[in-house]
C-alpha positions as CSV (number, residue, x, y, z in Angstrom):
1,X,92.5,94.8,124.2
2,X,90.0,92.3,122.7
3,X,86.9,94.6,123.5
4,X,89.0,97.3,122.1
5,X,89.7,95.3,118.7
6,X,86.0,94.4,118.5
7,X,85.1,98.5,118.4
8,X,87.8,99.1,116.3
9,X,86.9,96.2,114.0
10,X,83.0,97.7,114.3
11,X,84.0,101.4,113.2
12,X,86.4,100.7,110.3
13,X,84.4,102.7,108.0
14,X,86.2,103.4,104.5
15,X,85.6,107.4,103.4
16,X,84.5,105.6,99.7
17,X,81.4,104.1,102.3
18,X,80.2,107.4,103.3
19,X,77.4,109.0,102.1
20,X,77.8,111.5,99.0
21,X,77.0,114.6,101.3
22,X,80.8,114.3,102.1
23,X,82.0,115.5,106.0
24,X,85.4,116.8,106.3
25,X,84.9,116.5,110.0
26,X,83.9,112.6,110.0
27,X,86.8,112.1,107.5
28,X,89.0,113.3,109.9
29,X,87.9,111.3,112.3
30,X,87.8,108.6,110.7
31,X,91.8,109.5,109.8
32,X,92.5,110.0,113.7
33,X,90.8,106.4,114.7
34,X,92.7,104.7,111.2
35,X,96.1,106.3,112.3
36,X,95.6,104.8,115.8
37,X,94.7,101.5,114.5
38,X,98.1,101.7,112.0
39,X,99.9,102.7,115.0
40,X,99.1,100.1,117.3
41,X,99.0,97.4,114.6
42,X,102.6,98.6,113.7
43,X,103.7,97.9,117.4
44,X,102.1,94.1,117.3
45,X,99.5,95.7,120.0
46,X,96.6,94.6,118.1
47,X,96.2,91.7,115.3
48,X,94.5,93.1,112.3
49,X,96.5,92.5,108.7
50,X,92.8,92.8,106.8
51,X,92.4,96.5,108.2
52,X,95.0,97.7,105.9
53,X,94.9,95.4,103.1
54,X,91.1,97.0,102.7
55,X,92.5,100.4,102.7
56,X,95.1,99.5,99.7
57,X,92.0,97.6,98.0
58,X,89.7,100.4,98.2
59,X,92.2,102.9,96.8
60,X,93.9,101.1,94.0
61,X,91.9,98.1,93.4
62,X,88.8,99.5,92.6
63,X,87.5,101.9,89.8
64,X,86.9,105.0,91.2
65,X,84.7,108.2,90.2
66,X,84.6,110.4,93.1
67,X,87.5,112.2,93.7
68,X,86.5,114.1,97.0
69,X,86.8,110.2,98.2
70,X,90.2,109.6,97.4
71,X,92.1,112.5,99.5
72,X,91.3,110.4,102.7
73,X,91.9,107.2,101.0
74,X,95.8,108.7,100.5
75,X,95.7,109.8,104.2
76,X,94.7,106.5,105.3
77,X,97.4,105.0,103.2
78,X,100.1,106.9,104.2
79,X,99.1,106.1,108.1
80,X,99.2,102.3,107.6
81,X,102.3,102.0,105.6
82,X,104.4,104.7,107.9
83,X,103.0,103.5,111.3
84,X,102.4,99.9,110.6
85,X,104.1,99.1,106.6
86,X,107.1,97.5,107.9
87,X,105.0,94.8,110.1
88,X,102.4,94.6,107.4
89,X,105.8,93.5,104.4
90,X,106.7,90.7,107.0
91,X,103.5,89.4,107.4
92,X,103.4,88.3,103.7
93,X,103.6,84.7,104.0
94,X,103.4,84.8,107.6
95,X,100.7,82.7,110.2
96,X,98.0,85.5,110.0
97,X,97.5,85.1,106.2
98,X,95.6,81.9,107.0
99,X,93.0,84.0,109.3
100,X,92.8,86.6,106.8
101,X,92.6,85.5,103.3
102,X,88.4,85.5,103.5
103,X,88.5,89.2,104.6
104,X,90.6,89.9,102.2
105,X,89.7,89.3,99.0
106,X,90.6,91.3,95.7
107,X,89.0,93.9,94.2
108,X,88.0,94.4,90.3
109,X,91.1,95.4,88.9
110,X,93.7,92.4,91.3
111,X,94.0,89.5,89.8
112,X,95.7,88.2,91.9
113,X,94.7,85.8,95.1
114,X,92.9,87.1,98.3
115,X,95.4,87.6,101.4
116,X,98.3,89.5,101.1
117,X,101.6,88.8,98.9
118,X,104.4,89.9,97.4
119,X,102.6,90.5,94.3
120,X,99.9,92.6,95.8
121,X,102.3,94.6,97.3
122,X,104.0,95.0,94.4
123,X,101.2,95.6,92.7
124,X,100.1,98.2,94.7
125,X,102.9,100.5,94.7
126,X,102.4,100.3,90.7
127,X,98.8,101.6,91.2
128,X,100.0,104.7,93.1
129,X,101.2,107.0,90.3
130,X,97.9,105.8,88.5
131,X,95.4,107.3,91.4
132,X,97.0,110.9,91.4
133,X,94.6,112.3,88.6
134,X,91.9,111.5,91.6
135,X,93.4,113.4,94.3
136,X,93.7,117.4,95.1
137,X,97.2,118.5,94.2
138,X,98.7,118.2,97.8
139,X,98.0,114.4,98.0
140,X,99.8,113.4,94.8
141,X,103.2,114.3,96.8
142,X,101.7,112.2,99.5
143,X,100.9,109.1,96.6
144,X,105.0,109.5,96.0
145,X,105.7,109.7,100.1
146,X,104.4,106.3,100.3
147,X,105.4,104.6,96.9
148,X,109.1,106.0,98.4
149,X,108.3,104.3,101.7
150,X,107.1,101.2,99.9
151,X,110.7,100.6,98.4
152,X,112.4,101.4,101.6
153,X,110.4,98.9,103.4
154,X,111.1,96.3,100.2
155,X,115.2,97.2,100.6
156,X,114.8,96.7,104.5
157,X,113.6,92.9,103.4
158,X,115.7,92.0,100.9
C-alpha cells in the first residue's frame, strides 16, 4: 500500500486546480479516484486525514467565483464524509494530527488553527448552507445530505 498512497497522494488534484477550460470527464475522474481514497481511508486502509481536510478547505474556506468548480467540490465532500466522516470526527485530537497540522493549514476565511478540530468541524458544517448559491440546483440537496450526515456523525460521538 505505500507505493499506492504515494500515487494517490501524487494525483490529488482539487477540480478548483483545473484549468478554466472545465472537463466533465476529468472531474469525474477525479470524483471516482477521491471516492476510492474516502473509501479506503474510511476503513483505516490507508492514512491520510490532510486528503479531506483539503477538500473541506477548498470548498468552504476559500472565496470562491467560479461556480462550474463547486459541483465537484460537493461530490467530493459528500464522498469523504459518507465513506470516511466517521473516522475523520475521531481523528480530532487523535495521534495523526501531529503529522498533519503542516498540510493542513487554514484557508482565508478559518481562523482557526491548522489540523483538524472540533471547531473546524463545526465550522464547516456552518459554511454549507452558505456555498449553495455556488452550486447547480441538484447539489444544494447534496450541501444538506452532508450537513445531515455531519450531525449524525457528531450524535454518534457525543
Amino acid at each position: 500500500m505505500p507505493i499506492f498512497e504515494t500515487c494517490m497522494a501524487e494525483s490529488f488534484m482539487l477540480p478548483l486546480h483545473m484549468d478554466d477550460d472545465y472537463d466533465e470527464e476529468i472531474a469525474e475522474s477525479n470524483l471516482n479516484l477521491k471516492s476510492l481514497m474516502a473509501r479506503l481511508f474510511g476503513k483505516k486502509m490507508i492514512v491520510g486525514l490532510e486528503y479531506p481536510v483539503w477538500v473541506f478547505r477548498e470548498a468552504l474556506e476559500e472565496p470562491h467565483q467560479r461556480i462550474f468548480a463547486m459541483n465537484p467540490l460537493v461530490d467530493l465532500m459528500k464522498e469523504w464524509i459518507y465513506h470516511s466522516g466517521e473516522v475523520i470526527y475521531a481523528s480530532i485530537n487523535g495521534k495523526e494530527l501531529a503529522r498533519i497540522v503542516k498540510l493542513t493549514k487554514p484557508g482565508t476565511l478559518y481562523n482557526g488553527e491548522s489540523s483538524i478540530s472540533h471547531d473546524r468541524w463545526k465550522f464547516w458544517k456552518e459554511k454549507l448552507p452558505g456555498i449553495a448559491a455556488f452550486v447547480s440546483g441538484g447539489k444544494k440537496s447534496v450541501l444538506k445530505e452532508i450537513e445531515r450526515k455531519m450531525t449524525e456523525i457528531e450524535n454518534l460521538n457525543e
